[in-house]
TIKOL-482043 format. One record per residue (C-alpha): residue number from 0; residue in three letters; x, y, z. Coordinates in steps of 0.1 Angstrom, whole numbers, plus 5000, padded with zeros to 4 digits. Example, Ala and Ser with C-alpha at 12.3 -4.5 7.8 and 13.67 -1.06 7.14 Angstrom:
! residues 2
> nr/rest/c1/c2/c3
> 0/ALA/5123/4955/5078 $
> 1/SER/5137/4989/5071 $
//
This chain:
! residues 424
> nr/rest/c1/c2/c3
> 0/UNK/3833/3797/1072 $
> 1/UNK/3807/3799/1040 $
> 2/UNK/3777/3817/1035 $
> 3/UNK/3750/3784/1044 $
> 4/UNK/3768/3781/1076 $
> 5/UNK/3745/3818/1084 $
> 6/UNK/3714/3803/1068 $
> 7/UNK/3700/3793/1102 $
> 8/UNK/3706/3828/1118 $
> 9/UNK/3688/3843/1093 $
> 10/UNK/3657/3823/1092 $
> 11/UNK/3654/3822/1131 $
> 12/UNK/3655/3861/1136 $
> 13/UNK/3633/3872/1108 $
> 14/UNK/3600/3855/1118 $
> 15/UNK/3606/3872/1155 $
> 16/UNK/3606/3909/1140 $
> 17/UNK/3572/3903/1117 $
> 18/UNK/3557/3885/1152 $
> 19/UNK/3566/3914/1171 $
> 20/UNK/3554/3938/1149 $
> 21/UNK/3520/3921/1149 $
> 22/UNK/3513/3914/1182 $
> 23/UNK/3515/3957/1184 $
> 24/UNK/3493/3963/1157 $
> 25/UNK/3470/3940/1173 $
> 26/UNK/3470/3956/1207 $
> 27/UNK/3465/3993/1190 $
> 28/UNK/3437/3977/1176 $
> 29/UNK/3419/3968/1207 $
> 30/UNK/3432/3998/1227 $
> 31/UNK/3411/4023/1201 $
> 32/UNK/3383/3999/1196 $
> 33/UNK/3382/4003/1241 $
> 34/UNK/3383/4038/1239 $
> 35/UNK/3357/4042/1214 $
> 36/UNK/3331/4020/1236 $
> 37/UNK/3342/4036/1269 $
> 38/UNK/3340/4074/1248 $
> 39/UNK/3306/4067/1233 $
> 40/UNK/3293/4056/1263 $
> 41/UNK/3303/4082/1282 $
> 42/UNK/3287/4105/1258 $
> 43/UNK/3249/4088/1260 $
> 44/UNK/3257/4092/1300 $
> 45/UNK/3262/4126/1294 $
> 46/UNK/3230/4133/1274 $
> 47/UNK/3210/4110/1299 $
> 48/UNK/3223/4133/1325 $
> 49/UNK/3216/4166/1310 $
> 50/UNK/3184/4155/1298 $
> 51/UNK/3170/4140/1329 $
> 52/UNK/3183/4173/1352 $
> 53/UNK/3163/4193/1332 $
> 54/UNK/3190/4219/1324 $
> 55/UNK/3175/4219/1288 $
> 56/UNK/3142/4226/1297 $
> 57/UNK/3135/4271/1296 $
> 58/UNK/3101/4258/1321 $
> 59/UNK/3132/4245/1346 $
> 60/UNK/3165/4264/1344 $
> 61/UNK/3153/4280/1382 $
> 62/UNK/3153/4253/1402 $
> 63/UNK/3153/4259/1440 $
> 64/UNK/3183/4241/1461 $
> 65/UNK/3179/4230/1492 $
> 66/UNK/3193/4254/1518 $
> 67/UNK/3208/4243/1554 $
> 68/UNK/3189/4265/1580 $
> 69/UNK/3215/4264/1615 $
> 70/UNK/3194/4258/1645 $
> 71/UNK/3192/4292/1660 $
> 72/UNK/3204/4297/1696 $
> 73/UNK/3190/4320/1719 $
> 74/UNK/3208/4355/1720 $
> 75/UNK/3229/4348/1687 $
> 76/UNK/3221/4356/1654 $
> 77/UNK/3227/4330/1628 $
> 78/UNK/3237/4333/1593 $
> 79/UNK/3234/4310/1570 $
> 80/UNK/3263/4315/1534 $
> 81/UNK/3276/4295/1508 $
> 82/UNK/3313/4283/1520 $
> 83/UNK/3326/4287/1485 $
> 84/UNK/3313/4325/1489 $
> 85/UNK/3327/4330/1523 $
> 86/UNK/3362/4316/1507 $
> 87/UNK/3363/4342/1481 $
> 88/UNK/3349/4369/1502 $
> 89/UNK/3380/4363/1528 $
> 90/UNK/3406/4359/1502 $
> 91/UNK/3392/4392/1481 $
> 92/UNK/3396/4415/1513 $
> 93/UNK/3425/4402/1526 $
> 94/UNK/3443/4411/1493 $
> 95/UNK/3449/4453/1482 $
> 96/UNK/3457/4456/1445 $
> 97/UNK/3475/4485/1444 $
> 98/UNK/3489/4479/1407 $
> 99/UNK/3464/4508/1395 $
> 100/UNK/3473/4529/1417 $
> 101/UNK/3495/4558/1402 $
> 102/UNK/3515/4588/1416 $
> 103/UNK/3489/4609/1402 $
> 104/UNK/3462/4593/1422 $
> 105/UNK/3479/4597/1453 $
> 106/UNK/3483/4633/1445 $
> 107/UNK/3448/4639/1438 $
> 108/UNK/3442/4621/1477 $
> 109/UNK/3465/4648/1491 $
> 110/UNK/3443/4675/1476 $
> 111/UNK/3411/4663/1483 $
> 112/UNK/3426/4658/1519 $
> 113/UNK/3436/4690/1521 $
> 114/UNK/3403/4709/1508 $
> 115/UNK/3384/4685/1529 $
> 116/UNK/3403/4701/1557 $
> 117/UNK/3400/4740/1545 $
> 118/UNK/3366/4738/1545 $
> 119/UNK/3362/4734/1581 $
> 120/UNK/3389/4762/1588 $
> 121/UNK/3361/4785/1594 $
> 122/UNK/3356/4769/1629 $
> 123/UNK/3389/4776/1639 $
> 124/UNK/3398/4808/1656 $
> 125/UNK/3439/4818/1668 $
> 126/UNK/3434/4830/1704 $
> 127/UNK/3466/4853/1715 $
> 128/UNK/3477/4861/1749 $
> 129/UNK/3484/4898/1749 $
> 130/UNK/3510/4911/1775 $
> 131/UNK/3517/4946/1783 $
> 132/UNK/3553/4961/1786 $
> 133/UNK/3575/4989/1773 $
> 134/UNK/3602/4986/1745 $
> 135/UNK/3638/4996/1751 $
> 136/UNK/3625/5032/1736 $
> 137/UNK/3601/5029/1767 $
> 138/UNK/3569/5029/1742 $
> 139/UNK/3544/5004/1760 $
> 140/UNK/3539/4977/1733 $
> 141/UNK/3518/4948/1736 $
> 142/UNK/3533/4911/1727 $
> 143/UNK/3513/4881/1726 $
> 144/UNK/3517/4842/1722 $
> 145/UNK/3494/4827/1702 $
> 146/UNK/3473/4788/1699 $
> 147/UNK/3440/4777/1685 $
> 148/UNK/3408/4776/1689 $
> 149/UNK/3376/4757/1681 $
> 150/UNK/3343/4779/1681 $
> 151/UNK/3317/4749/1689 $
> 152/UNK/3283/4768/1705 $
> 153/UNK/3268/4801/1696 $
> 154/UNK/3239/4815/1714 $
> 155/UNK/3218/4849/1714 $
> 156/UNK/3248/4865/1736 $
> 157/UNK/3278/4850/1731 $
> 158/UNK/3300/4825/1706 $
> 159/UNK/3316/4800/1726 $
> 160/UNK/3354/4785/1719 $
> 161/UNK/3375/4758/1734 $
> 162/UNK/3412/4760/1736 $
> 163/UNK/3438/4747/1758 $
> 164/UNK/3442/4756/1793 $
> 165/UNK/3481/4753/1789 $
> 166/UNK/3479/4786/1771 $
> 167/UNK/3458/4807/1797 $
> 168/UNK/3470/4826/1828 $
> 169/UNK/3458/4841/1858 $
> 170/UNK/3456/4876/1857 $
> 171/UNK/3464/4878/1816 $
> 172/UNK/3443/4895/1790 $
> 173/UNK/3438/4876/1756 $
> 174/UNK/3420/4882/1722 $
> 175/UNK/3409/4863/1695 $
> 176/UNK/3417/4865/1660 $
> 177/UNK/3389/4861/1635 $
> 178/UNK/3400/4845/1601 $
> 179/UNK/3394/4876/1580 $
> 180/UNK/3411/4895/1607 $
> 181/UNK/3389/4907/1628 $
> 182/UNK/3398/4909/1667 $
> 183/UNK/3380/4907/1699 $
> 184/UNK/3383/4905/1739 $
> 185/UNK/3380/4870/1752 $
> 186/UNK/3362/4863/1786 $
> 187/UNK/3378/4831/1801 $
> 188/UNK/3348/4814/1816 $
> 189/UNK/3365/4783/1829 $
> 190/UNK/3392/4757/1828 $
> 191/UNK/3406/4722/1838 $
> 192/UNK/3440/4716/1843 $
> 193/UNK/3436/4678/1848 $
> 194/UNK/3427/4681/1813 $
> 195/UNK/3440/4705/1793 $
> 196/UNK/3408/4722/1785 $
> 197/UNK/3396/4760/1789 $
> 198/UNK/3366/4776/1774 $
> 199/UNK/3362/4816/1768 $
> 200/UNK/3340/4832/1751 $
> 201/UNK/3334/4864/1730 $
> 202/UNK/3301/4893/1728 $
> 203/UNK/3284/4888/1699 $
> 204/UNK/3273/4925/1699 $
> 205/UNK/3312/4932/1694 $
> 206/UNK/3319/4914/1664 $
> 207/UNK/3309/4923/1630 $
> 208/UNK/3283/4910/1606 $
> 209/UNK/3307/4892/1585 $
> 210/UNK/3324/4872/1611 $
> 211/UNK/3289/4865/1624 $
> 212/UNK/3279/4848/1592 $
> 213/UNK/3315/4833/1585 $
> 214/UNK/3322/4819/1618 $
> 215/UNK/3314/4778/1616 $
> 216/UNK/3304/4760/1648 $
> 217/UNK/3316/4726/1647 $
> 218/UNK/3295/4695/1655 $
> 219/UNK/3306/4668/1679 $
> 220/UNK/3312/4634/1670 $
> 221/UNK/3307/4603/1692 $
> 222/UNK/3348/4591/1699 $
> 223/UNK/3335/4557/1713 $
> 224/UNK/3328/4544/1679 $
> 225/UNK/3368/4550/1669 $
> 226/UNK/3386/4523/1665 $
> 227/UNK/3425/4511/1648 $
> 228/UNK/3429/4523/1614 $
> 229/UNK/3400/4548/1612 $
> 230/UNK/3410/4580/1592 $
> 231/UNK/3416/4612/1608 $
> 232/UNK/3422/4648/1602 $
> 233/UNK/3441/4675/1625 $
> 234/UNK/3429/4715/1622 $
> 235/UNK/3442/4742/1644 $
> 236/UNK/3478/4746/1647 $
> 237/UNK/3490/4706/1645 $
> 238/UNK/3518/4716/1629 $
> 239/UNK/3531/4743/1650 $
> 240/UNK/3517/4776/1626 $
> 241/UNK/3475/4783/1626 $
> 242/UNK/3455/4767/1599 $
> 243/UNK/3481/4740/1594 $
> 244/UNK/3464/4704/1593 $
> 245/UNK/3476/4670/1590 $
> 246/UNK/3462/4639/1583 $
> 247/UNK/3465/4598/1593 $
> 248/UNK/3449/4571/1611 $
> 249/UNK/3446/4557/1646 $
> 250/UNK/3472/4536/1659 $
> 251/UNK/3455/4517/1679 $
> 252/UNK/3420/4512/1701 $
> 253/UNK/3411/4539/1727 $
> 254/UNK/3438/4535/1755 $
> 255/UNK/3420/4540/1793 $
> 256/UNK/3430/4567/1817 $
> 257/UNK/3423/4570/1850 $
> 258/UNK/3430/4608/1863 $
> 259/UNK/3416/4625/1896 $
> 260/UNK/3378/4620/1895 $
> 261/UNK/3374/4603/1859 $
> 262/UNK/3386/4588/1830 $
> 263/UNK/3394/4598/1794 $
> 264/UNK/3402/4579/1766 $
> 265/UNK/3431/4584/1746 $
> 266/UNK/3440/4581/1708 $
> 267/UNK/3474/4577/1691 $
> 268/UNK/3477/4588/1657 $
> 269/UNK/3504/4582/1632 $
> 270/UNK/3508/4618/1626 $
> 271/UNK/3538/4633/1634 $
> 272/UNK/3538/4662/1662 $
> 273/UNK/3554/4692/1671 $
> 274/UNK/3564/4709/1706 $
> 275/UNK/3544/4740/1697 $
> 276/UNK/3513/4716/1679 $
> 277/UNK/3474/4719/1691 $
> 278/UNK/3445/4714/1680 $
> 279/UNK/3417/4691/1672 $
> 280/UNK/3408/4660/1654 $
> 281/UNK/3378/4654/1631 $
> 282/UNK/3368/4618/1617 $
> 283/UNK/3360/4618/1577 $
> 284/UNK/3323/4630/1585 $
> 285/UNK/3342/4666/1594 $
> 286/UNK/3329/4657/1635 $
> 287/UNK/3352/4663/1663 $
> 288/UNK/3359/4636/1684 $
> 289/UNK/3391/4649/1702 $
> 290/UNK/3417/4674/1714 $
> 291/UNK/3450/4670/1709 $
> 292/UNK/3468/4666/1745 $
> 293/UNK/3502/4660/1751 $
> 294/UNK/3496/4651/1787 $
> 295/UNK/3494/4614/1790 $
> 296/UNK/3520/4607/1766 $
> 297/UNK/3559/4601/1772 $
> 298/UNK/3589/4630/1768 $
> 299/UNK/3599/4609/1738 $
> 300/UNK/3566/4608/1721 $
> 301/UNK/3570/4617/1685 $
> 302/UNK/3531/4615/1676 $
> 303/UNK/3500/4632/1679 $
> 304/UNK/3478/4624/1706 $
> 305/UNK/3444/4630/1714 $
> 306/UNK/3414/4625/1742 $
> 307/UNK/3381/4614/1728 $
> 308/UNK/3357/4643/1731 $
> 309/UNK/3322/4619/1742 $
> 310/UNK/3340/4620/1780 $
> 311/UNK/3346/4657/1777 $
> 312/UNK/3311/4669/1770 $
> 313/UNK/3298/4668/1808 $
> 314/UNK/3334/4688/1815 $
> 315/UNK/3328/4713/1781 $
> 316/UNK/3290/4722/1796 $
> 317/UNK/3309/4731/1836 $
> 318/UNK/3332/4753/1820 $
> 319/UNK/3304/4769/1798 $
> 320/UNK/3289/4778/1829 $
> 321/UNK/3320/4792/1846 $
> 322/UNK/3322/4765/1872 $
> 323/UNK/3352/4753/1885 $
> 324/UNK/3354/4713/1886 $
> 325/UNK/3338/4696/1911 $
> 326/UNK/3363/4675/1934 $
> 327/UNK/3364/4647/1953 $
> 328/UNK/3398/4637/1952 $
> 329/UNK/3399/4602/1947 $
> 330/UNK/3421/4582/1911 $
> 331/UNK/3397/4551/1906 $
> 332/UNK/3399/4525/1879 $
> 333/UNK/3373/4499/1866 $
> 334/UNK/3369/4468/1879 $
> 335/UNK/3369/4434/1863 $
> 336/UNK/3345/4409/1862 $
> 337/UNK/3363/4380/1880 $
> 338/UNK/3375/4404/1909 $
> 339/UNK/3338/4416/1913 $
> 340/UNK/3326/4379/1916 $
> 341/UNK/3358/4368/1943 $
> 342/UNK/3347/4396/1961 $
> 343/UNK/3312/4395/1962 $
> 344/UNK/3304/4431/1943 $
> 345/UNK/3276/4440/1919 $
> 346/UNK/3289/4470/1910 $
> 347/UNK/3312/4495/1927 $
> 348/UNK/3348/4515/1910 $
> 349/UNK/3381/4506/1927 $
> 350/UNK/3402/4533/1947 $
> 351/UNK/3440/4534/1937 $
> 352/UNK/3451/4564/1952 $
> 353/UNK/3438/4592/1973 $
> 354/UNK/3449/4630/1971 $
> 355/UNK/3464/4646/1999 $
> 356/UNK/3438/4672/2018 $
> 357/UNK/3414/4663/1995 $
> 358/UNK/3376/4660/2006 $
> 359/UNK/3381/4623/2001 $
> 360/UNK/3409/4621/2027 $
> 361/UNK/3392/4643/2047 $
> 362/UNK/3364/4614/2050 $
> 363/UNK/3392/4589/2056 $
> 364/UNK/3385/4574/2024 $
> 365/UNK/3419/4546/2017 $
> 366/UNK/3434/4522/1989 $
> 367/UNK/3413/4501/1981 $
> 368/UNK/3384/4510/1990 $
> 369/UNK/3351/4502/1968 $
> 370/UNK/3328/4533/1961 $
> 371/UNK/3294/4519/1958 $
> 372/UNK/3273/4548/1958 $
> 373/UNK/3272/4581/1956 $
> 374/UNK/3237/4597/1975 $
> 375/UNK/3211/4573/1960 $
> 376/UNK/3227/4567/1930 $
> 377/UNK/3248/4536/1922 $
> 378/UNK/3280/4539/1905 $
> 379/UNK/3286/4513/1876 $
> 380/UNK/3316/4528/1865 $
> 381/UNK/3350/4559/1862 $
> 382/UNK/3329/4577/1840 $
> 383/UNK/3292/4576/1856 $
> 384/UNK/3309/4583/1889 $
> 385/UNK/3323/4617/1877 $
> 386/UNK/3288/4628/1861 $
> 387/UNK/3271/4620/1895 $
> 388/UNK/3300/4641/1914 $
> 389/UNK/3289/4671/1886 $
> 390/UNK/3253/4672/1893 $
> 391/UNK/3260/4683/1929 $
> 392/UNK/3274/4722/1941 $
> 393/UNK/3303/4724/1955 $
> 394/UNK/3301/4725/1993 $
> 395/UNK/3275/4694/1993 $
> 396/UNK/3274/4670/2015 $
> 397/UNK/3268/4637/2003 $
> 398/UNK/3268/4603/2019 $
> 399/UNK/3293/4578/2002 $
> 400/UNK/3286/4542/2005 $
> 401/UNK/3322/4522/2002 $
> 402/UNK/3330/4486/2007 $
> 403/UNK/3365/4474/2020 $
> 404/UNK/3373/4440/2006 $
> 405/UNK/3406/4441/2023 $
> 406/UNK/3391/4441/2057 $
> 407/UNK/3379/4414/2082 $
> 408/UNK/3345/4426/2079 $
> 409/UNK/3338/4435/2044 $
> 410/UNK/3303/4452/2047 $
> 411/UNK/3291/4485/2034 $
> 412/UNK/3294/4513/2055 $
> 413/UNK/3284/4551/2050 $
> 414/UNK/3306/4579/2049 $
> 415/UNK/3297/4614/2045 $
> 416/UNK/3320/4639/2020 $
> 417/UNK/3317/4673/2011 $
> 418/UNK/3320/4685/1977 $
> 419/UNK/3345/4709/1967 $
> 420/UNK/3361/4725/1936 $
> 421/UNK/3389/4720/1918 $
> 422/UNK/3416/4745/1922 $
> 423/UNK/3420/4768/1886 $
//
């Protein structure tokens, strides 16, 4: 086949590539020319915009917005924030950045800790039981087991320290060790086994100067206002040897406990703790708001416990006074609201158990009964209950109002008790 037999390929395909190529340019063409109008105006918008919101006016760069004020409602309090601010706020404390945190910081923690908790040593006393015997030479020799003690009131007579009752005996002598030394007879002036708790007490005429002016009485803190997570501080002996400490946080919220004639609250920690441990605990404000107990906690327990000192104080002020506990005899718990309203009670504590030979049983008080009132004073709750039951003497008779739900005719009915004292 010859070349012209091609010819008519050739002059078919060339036209089609220059057409092509054309009809692109063409539509680059428009497509910038589009932009260009579309950017420009877009621009004068702009400047319209900025101009008109007054943005570029110093007289109007404060400009007041209009703020959404929630209707209030009676008994809540209403507060009124930017959502965007709210957002941040949530997601900045939910996050902890501890990137800059270094070895050397937590170090420094420890030892501020640590001071923190030497500087309230001085309220801290060891209190020794001192027992008399002979030695296999027949010399009498005096041994003694030791705990702490926290000196917390000091009056024109004596200085006043409470310690733990587990510690104490009938019939035992015991003295108490000064921190620079210095020793001293201790007059037990009352205790509470329910409890724990014991209170003795030293002459000030028989110590020196220097312990008088060294010794630190430590201030009470208010152990309702603790709560999960708080920071804590143990003095004392927490870690089994005096004028140890330790150091944690709560566990959880104050747990309820319902013992013989009250209730106390009770803390668990996250420090660790020893058979031999005591003590008490101070918040970060160096306030005491408990003693370390191991009684309402488990054999297997492997952390420190404690009962919030603000239900103790009526207790702490009895022993003071070398008064044995006032008894009734009865383990009563709160009641809830809805039980209250199915049963038609405004205010009352519910009986769960009864001791035997107890005043209470002497009165025939049962299960399930409903103290009302004690004398002329209503009973609300555990704890008021147990600081009307104090402000009587023990051998009192007072007239208990009860109701008994559980009977066919549930309507108040007066029984008479007499007081009497808890056996040391």
């Amino acid at each position: 086949m010859t070349e012209d037999n091609y010819k008519f390929l050739e002059e078919k395909i060339m036209p089609q590539r220059k057409r092509v190529i054309k009809e692109r340019i063409v539509k680059f063409v428009k497509l910038a020319l589009s932009g260009a109008v579309f950017g420009g105006a877009a621009v004068i918008t702009g400047i319209l915009i900025y101009n008109g919101s007054g943005l570029n006016n110093p007289e109007n760069k404060v400009q007041e917005e209009a703020t959404f004020v929630p209707a209030q409602t009676p008994g809540v309090d209403t507060v009124s924030e930017n959502k965007d601010e709210n957002v941040n706020k949530s997601k900045k404390s939910a996050s902890l950045n501890l990137k800059d945190i270094t070895i050397a910081d937590y170090a420094n923690l420890r030892e501020k800790v640590a001071e923190f908790a030497e500087s309230y040593n001085d309220t801290i006393v060891t209190v020794a039981k001192v027992t008399e015997g002979v030695d296999c030479f027949e010399n009498p020799v005096e041994s003694s087991d030791s705990f702490s003690g926290l000196v917390f009131r000091v009056d024109n007579r004596s200085i006043y320290i409470l310690t733990e009752y587990d510690g104490l005996e009938k019939n035992s002598a015991y003295d108490i060790y000064f921190r620079n030394g210095e020793v001293t007879r201790a007059n037990v002036l009352g205790v509470d086994k329910i409890t724990g708790l014991a209170v003795i007490s030293a002459k000030l005429d028989e110590l020196s100067q220097e312990v008088l002016e060294s010794a630190r009485k430590a201030v009470f803190g208010d152990s309702t206002q603790l709560k999960a997570g708080d920071f804590v501080t143990a003095i004392g002996n927490p870690a089994g040897s005096m004028y140890s400490m330790s150091y944690g946080a709560l566990l959880t919220n104050p747990i309820t406990k319902y013992i013989t004639d009250r209730r106390v609250s009770v803390f668990h920690t996250d420090m660790p703790c020893v058979s031999n441990g005591g003590g008490v605990v101070m918040n970060y404000e160096g306030k005491i708001v408990g003693f370390i107990t191991k009684r309402f906690d488990n054999e297997e327990s492997n952390i420190t416990s404690f009962i919030g000192i603000s239900e103790l104080e009526n207790l702490i002020s009895l022993l003071i006074s070398n008064r044995n506990m006032l008894y009734m005899g009865v383990v009563a718990t709160d009641m809830s609201e809805e039980y209250m309203l199915e049963n038609n009670l405004a205010n009352g504590i519910y009986v769960m158990s009864v001791e035997q030979g107890s005043p209470a049983e002497k009165a025939n008080l049962v299960t399930g009964d409903i103290i009302v009132s004690v004398g002329d004073e209503s009973v609300e709750n555990v704890f008021g209950f147990s600081n009307i039951i104090s402000s009587y003497n023990s051998g009192d008779k007072v007239a208990i109002t009860i109701r008994r739900p559980y009977a066919k005719n549930n309507v108040e009915r007066i029984v008479n008790i007499v007081i009497g004292e808890a056996v040391r």
